[in-house]
matplotlib code that plots the C-alpha trace (Angstrom):
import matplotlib.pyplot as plt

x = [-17.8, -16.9, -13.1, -12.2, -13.3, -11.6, -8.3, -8.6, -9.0, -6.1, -3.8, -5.1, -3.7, -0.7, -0.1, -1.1, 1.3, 4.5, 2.5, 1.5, 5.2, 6.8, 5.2, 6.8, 10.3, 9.4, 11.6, 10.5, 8.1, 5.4, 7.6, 5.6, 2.2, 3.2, 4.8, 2.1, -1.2, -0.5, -0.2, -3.5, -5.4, -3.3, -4.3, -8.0, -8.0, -6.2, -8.4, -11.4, -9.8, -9.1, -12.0, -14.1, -11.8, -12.6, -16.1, -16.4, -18.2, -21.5, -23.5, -25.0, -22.6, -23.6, -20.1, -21.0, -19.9, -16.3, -16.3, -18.2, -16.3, -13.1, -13.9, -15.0, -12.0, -9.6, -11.6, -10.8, -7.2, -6.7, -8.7, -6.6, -3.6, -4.9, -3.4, -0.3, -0.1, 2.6, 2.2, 0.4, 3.8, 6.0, 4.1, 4.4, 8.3, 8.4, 8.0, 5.3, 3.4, 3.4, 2.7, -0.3, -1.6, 0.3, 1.5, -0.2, -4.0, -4.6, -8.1, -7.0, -6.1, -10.4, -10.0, -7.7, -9.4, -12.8, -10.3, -9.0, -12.7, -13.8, -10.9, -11.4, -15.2, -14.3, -11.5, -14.3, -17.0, -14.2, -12.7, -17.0, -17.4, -18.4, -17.8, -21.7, -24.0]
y = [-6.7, -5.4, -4.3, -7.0, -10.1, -7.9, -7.7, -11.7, -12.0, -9.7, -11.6, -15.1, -13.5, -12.9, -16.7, -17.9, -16.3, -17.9, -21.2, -21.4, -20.3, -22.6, -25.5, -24.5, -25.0, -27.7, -30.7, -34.1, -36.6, -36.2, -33.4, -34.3, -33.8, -30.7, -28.9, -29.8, -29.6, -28.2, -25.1, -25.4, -24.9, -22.4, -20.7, -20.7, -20.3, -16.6, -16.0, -16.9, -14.8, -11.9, -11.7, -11.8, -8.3, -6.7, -7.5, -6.8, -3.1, -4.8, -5.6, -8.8, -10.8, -14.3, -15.9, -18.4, -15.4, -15.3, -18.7, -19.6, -16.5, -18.0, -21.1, -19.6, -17.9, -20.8, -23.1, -20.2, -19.9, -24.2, -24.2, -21.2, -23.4, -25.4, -22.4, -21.6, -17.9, -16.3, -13.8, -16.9, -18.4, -15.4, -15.2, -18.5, -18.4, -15.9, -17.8, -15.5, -16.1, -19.7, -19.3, -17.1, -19.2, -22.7, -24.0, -27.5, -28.2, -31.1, -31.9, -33.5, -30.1, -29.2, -30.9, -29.5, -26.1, -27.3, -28.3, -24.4, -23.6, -25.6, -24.4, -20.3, -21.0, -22.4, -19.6, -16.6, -18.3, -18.2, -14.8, -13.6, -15.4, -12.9, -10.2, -9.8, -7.6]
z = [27.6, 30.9, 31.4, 33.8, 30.9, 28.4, 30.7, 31.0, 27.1, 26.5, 28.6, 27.2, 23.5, 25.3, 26.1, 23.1, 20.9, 22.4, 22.8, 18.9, 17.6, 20.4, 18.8, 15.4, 17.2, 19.4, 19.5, 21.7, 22.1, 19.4, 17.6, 14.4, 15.7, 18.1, 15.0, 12.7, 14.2, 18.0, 16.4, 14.8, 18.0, 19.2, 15.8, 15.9, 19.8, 19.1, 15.9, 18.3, 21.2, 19.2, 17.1, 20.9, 22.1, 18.8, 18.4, 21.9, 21.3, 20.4, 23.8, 24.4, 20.8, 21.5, 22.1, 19.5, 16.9, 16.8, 17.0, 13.7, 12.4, 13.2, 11.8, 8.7, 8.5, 9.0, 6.5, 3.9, 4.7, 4.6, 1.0, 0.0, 0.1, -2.7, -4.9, -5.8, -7.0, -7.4, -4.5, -2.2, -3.2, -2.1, 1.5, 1.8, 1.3, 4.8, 8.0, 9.2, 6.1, 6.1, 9.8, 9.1, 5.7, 5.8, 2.7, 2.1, 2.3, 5.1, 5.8, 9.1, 10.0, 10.9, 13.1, 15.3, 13.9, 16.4, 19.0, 19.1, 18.7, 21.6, 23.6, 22.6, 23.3, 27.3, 27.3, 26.7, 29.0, 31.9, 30.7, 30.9, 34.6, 37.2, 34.7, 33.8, 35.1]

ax = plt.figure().add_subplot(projection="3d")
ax.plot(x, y, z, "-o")
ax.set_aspect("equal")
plt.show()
């Protein structure tokens, strides 16, 4: 990755973290569905993102990687919430815990998981446009 798509990346992270805890706070039109699932794609676009910067040192990673690796990772987290551990419990009683795992298994939720997929995957093309050799 060359230092100008990593710069893009970086700063794409940057957005995204305001944007995904805004829509925990957000109150409106469509309040429900902001707070609920907005946040979802917001979720997997920085998982995508992120995982992208940090798998960056391998030349040539077909972008398609952190994508199925953040979809694999998100699938585990939304079955994960199917259990109710004690110390899944006691995250899940922190805000940044239920943030990070959520606390309630919704299969509606993969969808907005390929939405932030989809959105991640557009993000790195344009952060990778006239950055390659």
């Amino acid at each position: 990755m060359k230092t100008k798509s990593l710069k893009r990346a970086v700063i794409i992270l940057l957005i995204l973290v305001p944007l995904g805890f805004m829509t925990k706070f957000y109150q409106g039109l469509g309040e429900q569905w902001v707070n609920n699932h907005l946040g979802g794609v917001f979720y997997v676009s920085f998982l995508t993102i992120l995982l992208y910067v940090l798998l960056s040192f391998w030349k040539n990673l077909p972008v398609i990687y952190p994508v199925l690796a953040a979809l694999i990772i998100t699938t585990i987290l939304e079955f994960i919430q199917l259990w109710e551990t004690p110390v899944l419990e006691a995250t899940r009683s922190t805000f940044i815990g239920r943030t990070i795992i959520g606390s309630s298994f919704n299969p509606e939720d993969f969808i907005y998981y390929v939405l932030g997929s989809a959105l991640a995957y557009i993000l790195i093309i344009w952060c990778e446009k006239d950055t390659k050799q």
